[in-house]
C-alpha positions in Angstrom: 90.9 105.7 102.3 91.2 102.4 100.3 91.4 104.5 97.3 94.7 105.4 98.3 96.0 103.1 99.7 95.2 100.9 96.5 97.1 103.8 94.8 99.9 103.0 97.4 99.6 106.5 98.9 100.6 106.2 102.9 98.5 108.6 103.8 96.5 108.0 107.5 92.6 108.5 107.7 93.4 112.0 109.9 95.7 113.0 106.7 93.1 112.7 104.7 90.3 114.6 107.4 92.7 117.4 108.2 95.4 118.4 105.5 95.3 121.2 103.8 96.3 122.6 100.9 98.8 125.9 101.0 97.9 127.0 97.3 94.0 126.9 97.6 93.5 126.6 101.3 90.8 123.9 100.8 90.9 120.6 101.9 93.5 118.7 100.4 92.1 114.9 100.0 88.9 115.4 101.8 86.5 116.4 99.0 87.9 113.6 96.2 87.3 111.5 98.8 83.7 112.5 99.7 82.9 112.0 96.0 84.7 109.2 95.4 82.6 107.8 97.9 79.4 109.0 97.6 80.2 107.9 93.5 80.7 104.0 94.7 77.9 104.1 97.2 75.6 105.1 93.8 77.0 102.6 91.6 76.5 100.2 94.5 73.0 100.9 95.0 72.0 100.7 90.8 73.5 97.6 91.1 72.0 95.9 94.3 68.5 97.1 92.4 69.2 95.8 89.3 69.8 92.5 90.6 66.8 92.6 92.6 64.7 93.1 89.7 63.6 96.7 91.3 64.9 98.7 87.9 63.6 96.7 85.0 64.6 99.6 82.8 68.6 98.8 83.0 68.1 95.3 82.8 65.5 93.2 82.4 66.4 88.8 82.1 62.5 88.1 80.8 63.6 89.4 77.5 
């Protein structure tokens, strides 16, 4: 939702639940959504590690 609404789309959190799409009959925002979020949770988490010091691999501040 804050996606869109960054985008400037008014569009409610039921619109994005609920509408559908008349050409393909599949969800119309609900699945970019999904992945948009479970694509930020992701980044989040490589992040929160790699600050933490719990993946060396990406970055590691001895070196």
């Amino acid at each position: 939702m804050i996606y869109y609404k960054l985008k400037g789309k008014r569009i409610t959190y039921d619109q994005i639940l609920n509408e559908i799409d008349p050409k393909s009959g599949i969800k119309k925002y609900y699945y970019k959504a999904f992945y948009l979020g479970v694509g930020f949770l992701i980044i989040t988490v490589i992040v929160i590690s790699t600050i933490t010091g719990l993946n060396p691999k990406l970055y590691n501040p001895n070196k």
